[in-house]
ZAVO-924932 format. One line per field, with one value per residue: residue number from 1; x, y, z of N, C-alpha, C in turn. Coordinates in steps of 0.02 Angstrom, whole numbers, plus 50000, padded with zeros to 5 digits. Layout:
<nodes>
pos	[NUM, ...]
nu	[X, ...]
nv	[Y, ...]
nw	[Z, ...]
cau	[X, ...]
cav	[Y, ...]
caw	[Z, ...]
cu	[X, ...]
cv	[Y, ...]
cw	[Z, ...]
</nodes>
This chain:
<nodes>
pos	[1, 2, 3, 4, 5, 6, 7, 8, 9, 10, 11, 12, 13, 14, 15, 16, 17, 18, 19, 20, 21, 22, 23, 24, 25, 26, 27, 28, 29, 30, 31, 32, 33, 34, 35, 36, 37, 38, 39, 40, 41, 42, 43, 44, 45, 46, 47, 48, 49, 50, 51, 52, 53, 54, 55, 56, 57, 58, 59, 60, 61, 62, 63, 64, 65, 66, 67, 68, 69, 70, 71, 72, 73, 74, 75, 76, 77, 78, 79, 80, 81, 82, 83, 84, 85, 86, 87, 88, 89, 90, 91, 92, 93, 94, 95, 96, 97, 98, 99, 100, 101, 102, 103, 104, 105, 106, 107, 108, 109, 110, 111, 112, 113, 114, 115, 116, 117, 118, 119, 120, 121, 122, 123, 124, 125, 126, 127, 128, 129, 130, 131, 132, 133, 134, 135, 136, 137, 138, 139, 140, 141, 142, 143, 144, 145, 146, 147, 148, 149, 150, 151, 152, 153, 154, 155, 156, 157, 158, 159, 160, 161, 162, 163, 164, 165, 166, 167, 168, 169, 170, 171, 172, 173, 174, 175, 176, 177, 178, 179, 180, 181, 182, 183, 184, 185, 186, 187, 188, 189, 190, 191, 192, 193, 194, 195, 196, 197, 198, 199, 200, 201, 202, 203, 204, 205, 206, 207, 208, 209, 210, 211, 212, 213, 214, 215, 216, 217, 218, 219, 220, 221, 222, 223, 224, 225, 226, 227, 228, 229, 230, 231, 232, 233, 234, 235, 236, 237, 238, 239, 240, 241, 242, 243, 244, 245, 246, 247, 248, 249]
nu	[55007, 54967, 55014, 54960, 54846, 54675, 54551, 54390, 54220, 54060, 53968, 54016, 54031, 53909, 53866, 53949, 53912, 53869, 53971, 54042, 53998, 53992, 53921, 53843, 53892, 53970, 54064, 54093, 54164, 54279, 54330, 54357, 54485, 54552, 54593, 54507, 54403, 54290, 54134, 54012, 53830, 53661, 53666, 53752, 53918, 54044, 54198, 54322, 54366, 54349, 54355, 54477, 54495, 54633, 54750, 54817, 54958, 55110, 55193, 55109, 55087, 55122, 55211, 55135, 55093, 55125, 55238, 55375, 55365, 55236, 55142, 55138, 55185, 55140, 55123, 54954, 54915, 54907, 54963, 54922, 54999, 54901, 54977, 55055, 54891, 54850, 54898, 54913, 54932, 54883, 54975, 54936, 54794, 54600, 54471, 54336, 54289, 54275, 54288, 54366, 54382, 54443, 54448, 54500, 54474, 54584, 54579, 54461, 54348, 54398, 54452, 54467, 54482, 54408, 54481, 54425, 54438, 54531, 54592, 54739, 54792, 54780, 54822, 54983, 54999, 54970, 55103, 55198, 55213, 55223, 55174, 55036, 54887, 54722, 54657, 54568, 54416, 54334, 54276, 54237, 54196, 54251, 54262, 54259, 54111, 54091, 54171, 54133, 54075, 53997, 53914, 53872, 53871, 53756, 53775, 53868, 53868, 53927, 53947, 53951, 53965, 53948, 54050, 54080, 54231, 54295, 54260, 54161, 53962, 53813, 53731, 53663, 53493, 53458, 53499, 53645, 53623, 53650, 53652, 53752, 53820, 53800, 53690, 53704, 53596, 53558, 53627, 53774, 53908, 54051, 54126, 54283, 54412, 54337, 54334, 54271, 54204, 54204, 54124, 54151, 54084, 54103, 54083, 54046, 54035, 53973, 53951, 53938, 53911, 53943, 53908, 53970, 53901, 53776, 53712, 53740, 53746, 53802, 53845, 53795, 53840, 53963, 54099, 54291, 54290, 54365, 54536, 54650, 54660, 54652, 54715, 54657, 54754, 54714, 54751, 54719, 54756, 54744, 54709, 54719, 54648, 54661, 54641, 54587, 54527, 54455, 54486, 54327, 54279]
nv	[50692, 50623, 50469, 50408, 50445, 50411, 50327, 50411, 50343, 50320, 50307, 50391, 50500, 50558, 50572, 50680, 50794, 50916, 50981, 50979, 51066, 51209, 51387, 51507, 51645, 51608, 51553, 51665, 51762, 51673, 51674, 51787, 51788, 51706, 51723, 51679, 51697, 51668, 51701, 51696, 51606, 51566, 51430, 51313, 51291, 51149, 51140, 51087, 51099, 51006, 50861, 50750, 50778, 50800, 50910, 50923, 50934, 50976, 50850, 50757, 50707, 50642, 50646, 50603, 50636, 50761, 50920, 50957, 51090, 51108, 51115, 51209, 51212, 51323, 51318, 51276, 51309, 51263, 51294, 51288, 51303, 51233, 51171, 51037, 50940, 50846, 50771, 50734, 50624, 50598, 50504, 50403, 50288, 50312, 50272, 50271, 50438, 50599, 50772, 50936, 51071, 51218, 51316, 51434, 51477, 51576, 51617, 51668, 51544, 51431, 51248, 51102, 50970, 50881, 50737, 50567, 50415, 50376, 50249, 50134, 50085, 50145, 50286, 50220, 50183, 50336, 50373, 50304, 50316, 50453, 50557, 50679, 50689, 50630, 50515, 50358, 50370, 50444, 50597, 50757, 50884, 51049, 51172, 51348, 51480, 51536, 51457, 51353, 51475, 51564, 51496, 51363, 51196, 51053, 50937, 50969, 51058, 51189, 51198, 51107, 50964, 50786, 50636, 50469, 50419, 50301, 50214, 50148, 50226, 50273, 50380, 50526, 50595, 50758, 50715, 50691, 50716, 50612, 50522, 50500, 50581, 50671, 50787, 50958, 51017, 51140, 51302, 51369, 51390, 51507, 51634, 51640, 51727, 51720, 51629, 51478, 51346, 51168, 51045, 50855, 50697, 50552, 50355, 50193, 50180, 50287, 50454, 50633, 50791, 50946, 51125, 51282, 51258, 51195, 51046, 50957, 50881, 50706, 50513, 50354, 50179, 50163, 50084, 50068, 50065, 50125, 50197, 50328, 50496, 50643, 50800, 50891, 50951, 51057, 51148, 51281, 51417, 51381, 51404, 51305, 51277, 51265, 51112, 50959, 50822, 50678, 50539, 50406, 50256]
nw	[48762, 48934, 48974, 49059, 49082, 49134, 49046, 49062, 49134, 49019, 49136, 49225, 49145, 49108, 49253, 49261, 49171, 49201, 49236, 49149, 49038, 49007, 49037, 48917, 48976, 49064, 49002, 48884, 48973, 49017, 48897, 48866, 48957, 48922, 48781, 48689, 48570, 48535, 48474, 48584, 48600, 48611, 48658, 48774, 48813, 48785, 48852, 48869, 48977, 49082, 49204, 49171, 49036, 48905, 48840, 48666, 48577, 48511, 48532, 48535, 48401, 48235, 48094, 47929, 47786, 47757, 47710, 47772, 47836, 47840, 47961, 48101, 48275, 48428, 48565, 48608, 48509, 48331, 48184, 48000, 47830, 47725, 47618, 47569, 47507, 47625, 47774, 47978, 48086, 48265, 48389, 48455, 48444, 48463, 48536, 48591, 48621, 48673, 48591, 48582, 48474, 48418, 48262, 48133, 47985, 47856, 47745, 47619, 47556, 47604, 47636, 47751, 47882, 48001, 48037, 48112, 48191, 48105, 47962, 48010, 47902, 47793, 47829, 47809, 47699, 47634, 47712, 47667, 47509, 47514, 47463, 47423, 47479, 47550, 47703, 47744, 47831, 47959, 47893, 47979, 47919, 47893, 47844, 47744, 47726, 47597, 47497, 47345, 47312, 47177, 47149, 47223, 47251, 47248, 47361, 47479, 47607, 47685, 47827, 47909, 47882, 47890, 47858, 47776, 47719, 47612, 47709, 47824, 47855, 47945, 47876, 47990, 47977, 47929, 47755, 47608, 47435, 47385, 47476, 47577, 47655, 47794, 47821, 47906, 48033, 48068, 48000, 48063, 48060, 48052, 47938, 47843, 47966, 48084, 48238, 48271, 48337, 48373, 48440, 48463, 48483, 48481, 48502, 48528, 48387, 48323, 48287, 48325, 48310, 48343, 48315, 48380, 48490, 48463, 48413, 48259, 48162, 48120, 48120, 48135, 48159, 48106, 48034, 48038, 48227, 48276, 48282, 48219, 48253, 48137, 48081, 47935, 47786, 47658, 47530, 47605, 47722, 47904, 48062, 48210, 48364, 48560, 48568, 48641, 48717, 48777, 48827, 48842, 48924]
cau	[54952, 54976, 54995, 54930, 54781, 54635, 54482, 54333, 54162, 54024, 53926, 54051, 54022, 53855, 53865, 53983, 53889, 53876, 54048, 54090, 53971, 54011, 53858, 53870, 53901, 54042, 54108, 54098, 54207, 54323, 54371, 54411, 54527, 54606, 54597, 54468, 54350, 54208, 54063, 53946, 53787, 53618, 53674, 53804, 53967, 54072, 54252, 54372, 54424, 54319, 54398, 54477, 54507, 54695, 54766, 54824, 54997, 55138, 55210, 55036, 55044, 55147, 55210, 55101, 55131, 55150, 55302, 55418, 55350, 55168, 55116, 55185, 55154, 55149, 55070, 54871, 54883, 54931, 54939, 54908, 55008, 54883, 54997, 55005, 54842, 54865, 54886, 54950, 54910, 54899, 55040, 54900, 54738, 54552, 54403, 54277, 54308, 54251, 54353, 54359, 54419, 54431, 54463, 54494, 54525, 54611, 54552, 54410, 54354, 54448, 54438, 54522, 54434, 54453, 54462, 54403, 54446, 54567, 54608, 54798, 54809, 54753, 54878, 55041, 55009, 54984, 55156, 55254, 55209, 55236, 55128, 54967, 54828, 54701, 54667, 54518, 54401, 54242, 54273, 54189, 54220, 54310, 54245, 54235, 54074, 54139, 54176, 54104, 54034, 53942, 53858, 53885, 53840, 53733, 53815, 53872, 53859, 54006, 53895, 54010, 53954, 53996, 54050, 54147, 54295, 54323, 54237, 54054, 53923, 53734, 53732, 53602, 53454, 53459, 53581, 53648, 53568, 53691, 53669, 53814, 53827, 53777, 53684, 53683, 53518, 53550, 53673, 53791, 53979, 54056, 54160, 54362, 54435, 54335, 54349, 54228, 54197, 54169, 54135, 54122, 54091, 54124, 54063, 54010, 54039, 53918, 53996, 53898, 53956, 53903, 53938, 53967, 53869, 53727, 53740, 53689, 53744, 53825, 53811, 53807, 53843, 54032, 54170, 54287, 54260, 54440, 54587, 54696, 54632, 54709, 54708, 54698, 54806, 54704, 54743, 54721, 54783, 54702, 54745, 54661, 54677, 54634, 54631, 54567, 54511, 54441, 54438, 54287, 54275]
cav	[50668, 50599, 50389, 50389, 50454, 50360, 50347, 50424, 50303, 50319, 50331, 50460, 50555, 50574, 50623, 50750, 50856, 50993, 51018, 50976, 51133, 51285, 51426, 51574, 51703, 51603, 51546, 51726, 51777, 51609, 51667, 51861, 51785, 51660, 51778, 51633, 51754, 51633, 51745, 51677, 51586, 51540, 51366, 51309, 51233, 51103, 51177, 51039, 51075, 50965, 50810, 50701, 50813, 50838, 50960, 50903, 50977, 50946, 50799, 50694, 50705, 50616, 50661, 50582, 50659, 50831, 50944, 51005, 51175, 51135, 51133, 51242, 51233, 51354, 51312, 51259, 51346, 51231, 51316, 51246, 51331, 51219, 51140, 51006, 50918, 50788, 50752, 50737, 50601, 50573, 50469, 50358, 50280, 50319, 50221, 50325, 50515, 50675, 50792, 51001, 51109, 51295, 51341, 51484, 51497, 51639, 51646, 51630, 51477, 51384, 51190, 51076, 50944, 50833, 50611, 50510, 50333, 50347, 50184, 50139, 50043, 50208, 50311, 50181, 50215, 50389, 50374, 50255, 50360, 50527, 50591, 50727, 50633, 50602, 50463, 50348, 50374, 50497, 50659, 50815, 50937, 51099, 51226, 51393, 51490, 51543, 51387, 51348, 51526, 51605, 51426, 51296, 51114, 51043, 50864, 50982, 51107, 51248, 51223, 51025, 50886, 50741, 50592, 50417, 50424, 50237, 50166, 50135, 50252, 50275, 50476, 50556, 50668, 50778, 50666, 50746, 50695, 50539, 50457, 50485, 50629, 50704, 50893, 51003, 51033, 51201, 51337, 51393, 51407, 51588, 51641, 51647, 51778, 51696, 51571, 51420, 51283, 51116, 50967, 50809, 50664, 50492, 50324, 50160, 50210, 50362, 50516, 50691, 50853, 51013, 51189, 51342, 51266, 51171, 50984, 50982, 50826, 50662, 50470, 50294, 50119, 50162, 50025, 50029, 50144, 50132, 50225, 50381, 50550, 50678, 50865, 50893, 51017, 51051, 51217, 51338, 51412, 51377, 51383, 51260, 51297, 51220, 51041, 50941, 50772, 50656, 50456, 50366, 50182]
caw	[48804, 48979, 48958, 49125, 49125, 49129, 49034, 49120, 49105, 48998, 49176, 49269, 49092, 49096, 49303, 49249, 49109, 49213, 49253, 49081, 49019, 49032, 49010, 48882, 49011, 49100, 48901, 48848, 49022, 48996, 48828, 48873, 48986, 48878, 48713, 48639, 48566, 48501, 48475, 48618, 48563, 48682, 48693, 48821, 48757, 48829, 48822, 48865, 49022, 49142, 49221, 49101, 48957, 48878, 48779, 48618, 48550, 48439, 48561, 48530, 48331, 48212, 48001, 47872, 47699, 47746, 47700, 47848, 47861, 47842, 48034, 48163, 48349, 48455, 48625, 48605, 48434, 48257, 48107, 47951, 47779, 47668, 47574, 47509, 47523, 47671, 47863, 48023, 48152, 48315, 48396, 48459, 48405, 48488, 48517, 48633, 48655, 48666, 48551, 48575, 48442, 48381, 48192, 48097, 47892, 47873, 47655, 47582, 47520, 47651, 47653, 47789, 47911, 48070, 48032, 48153, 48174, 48032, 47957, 48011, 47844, 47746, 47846, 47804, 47628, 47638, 47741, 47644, 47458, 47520, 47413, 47443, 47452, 47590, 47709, 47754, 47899, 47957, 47905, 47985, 47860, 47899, 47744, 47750, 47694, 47529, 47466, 47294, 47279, 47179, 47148, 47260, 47235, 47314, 47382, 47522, 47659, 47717, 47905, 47962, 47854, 47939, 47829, 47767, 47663, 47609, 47771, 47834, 47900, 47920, 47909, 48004, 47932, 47859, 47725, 47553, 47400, 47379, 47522, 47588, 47703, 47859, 47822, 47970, 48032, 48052, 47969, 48124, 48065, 48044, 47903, 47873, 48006, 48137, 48282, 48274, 48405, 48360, 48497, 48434, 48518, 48458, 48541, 48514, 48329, 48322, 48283, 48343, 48297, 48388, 48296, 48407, 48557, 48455, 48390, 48201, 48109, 48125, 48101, 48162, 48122, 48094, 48037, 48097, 48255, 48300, 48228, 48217, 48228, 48087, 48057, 47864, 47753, 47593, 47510, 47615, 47774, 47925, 48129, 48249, 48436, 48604, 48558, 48685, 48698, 48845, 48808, 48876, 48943]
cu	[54981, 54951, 54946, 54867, 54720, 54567, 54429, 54282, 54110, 53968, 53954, 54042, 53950, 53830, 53921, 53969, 53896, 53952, 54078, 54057, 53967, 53951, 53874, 53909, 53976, 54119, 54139, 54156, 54270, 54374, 54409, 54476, 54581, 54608, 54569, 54398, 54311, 54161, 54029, 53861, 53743, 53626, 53745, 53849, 54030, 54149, 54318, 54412, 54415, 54388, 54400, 54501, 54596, 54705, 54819, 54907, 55054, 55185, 55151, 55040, 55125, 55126, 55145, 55126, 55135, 55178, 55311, 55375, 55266, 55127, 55157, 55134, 55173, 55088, 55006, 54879, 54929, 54915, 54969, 54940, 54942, 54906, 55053, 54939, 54870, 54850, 54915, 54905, 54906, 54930, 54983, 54823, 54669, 54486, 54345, 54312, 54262, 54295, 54337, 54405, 54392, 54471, 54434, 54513, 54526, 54614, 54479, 54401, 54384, 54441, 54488, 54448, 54466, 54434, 54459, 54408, 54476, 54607, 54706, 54831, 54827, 54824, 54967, 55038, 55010, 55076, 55219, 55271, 55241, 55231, 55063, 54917, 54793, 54666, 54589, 54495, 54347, 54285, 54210, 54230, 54210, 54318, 54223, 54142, 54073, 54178, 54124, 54071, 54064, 53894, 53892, 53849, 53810, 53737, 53857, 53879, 53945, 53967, 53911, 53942, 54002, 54000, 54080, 54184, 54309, 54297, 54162, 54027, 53877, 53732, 53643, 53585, 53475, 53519, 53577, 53615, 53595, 53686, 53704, 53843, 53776, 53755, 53688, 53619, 53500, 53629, 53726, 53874, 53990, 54105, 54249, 54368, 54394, 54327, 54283, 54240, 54132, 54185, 54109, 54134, 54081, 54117, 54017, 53984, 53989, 53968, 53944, 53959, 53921, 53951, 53914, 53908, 53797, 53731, 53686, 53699, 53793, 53805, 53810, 53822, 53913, 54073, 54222, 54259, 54337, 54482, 54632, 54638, 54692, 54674, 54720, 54699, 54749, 54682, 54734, 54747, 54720, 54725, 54678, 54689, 54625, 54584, 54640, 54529, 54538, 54425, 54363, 54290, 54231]
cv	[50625, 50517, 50356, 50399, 50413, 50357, 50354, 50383, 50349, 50348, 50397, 50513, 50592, 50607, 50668, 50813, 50907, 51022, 51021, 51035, 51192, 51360, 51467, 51615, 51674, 51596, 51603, 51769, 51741, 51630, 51728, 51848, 51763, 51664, 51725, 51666, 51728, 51668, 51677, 51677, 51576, 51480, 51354, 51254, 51192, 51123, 51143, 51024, 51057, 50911, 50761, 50714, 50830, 50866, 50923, 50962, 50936, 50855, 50729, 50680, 50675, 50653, 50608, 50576, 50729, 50851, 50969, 51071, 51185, 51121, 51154, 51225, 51266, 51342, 51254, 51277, 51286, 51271, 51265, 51305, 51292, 51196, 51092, 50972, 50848, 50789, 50750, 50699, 50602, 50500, 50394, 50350, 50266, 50245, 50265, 50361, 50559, 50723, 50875, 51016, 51170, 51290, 51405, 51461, 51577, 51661, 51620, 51560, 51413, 51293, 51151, 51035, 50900, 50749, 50601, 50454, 50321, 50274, 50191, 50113, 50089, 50247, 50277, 50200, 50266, 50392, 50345, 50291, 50419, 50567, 50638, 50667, 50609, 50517, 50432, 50341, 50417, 50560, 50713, 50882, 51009, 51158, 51302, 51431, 51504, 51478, 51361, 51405, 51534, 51564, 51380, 51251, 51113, 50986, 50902, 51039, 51132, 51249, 51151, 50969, 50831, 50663, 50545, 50439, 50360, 50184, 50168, 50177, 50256, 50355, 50492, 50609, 50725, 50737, 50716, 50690, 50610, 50498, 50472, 50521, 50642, 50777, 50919, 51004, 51102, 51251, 51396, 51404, 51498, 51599, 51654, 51735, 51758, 51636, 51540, 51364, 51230, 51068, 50912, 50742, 50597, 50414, 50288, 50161, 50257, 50415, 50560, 50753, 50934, 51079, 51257, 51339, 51233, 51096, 50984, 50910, 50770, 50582, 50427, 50235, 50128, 50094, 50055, 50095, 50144, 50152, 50306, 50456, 50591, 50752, 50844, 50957, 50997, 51115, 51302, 51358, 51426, 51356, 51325, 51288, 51278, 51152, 51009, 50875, 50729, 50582, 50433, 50297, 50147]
cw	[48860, 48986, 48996, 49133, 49093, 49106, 49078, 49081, 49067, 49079, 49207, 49199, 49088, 49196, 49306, 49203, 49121, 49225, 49189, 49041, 49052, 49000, 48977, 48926, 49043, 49037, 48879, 48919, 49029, 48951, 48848, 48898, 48961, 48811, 48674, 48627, 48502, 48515, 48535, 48591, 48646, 48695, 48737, 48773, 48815, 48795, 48821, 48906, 49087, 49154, 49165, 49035, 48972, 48830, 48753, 48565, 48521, 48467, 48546, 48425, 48316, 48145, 47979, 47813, 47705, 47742, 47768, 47865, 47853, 47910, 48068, 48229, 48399, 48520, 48597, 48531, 48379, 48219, 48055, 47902, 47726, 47625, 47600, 47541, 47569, 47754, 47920, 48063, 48213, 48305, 48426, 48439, 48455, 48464, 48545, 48663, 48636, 48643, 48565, 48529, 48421, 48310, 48163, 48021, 47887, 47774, 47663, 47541, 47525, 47639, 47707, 47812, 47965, 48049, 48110, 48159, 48093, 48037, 47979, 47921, 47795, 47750, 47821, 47741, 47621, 47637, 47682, 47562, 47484, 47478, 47453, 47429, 47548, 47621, 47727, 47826, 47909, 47963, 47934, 47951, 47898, 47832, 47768, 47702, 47605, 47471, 47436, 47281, 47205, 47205, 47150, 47257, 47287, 47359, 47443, 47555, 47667, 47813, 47941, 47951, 47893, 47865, 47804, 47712, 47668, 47658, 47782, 47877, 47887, 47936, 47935, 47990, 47956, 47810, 47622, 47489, 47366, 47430, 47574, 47656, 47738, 47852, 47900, 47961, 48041, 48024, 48026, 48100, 48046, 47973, 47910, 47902, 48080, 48176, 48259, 48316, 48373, 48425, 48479, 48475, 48478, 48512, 48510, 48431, 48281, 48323, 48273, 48337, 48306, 48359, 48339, 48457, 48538, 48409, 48326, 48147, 48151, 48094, 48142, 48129, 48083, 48097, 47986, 48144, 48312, 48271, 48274, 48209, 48191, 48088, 47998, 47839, 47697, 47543, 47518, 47677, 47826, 47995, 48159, 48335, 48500, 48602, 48601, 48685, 48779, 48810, 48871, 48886, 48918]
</nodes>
């Protein structure tokens, strides 16, 4: 990520929407070009590459507890082997952004997910053990459909639960039957073998999470709302691609 560049405001964000959304028809022409072949939806999706936004590659991330050979990068693209259960940071730590990502699981029954304002404290132990074991912070969960079939619990959704690990949030409704989580409000992810687009935006410790061009869960009232963002490894394999991410002021 470029040290230099400079967070765009909260106001220049909001007179930039349109440049920062991009319509089905131009999305679905976007992708042919740049072999990002997200099924096109009727809502418009914000793709990451207005003013402001950087791409996110293996120079921005830092080890954890993961083994040598469990992220590759190649360009825009990370893959994930899934093993062992753990992480990979970024080299620096967010407060207000806007985050783009694509994911595939490439099994059934996939699990993985993106932290948010991971704790540094969380991470050091992770680090210092070097052990499997995840860290604390707001996950938006990263599950394929297939996950818990036949009969799946019901404490959560395969459609980007948003929720704390170890830290504080007020999840917004729909919430799971604990409390605890963020339901989608509607059922929009695709199954492993295809692309998915998540944009999540983060601010003022609110976390929103938009699947495949429609915003379906999140929370507020986050502590802290500062930290590390992490890709996590947990069992299965799973690419991510055109990671993108715009701080705000």
């Amino acid at each position: 990520m470029n040290p230099n560049q400079k967070p765009i405001s909260r106001r220049a964000l909001l007179g930039t929407g349109i440049a920062a959304i991009t319509t089905t028809a131009a999305f679905a022409n976007q992708n042919q070009q740049d072999d990002y072949d997200v099924e096109p939806v009727d809502q418009a999706f914000i793709d990451g590459r207005a003013e402001g936004f950087q791409l996110l590659g293996k120079d921005d991330f830092a080890k954890v507890n993961s083994a040598d050979d469990t992220w590759t990068f190649e360009g825009d693209v990370i893959n994930c082997t899934g093993q062992p259960t753990s992480v990979i940071r970024t080299k620096k730590q967010f407060t207000n952004f806007e985050l783009v990502v694509q994911w595939m699981h490439h099994r059934p029954a996939g699990n993985s997910g993106v932290f948010v304002w991971t704790t540094p404290d969380s991470i050091q132990r992770l680090t210092k053990a070097g052990k499997p074991g995840l860290p604390q912070g707001i996950e938006v969960q990263v599950l394929d459909l297939d996950y818990g079939q036949p009969k799946p619990a019901d404490w959560y959704t395969s459609h980007g639960d948003v929720f704390p690990v170890g830290v504080k949030m007020k999840p917004f409704s729909p919430v799971s039957p604990n409390g605890q989580r963020s339901f989608p409000s509607k059922n929009l992810s695709r199954g492993h073998g295809k692309w998915n687009h998540y944009y999540i935006r983060a601010i003022n410790g609110e976390v929103r999470l938009w699947v495949n061009g429609e915003e379906v869960s999140g929370g507020t009232n986050c502590d802290p709302r500062t930290g590390y963002l992490c890709l996590e490894s947990e069992g299965s394999p799973i690419t991510f691609r055109n990671l993108r991410i715009r701080e705000v002021a």
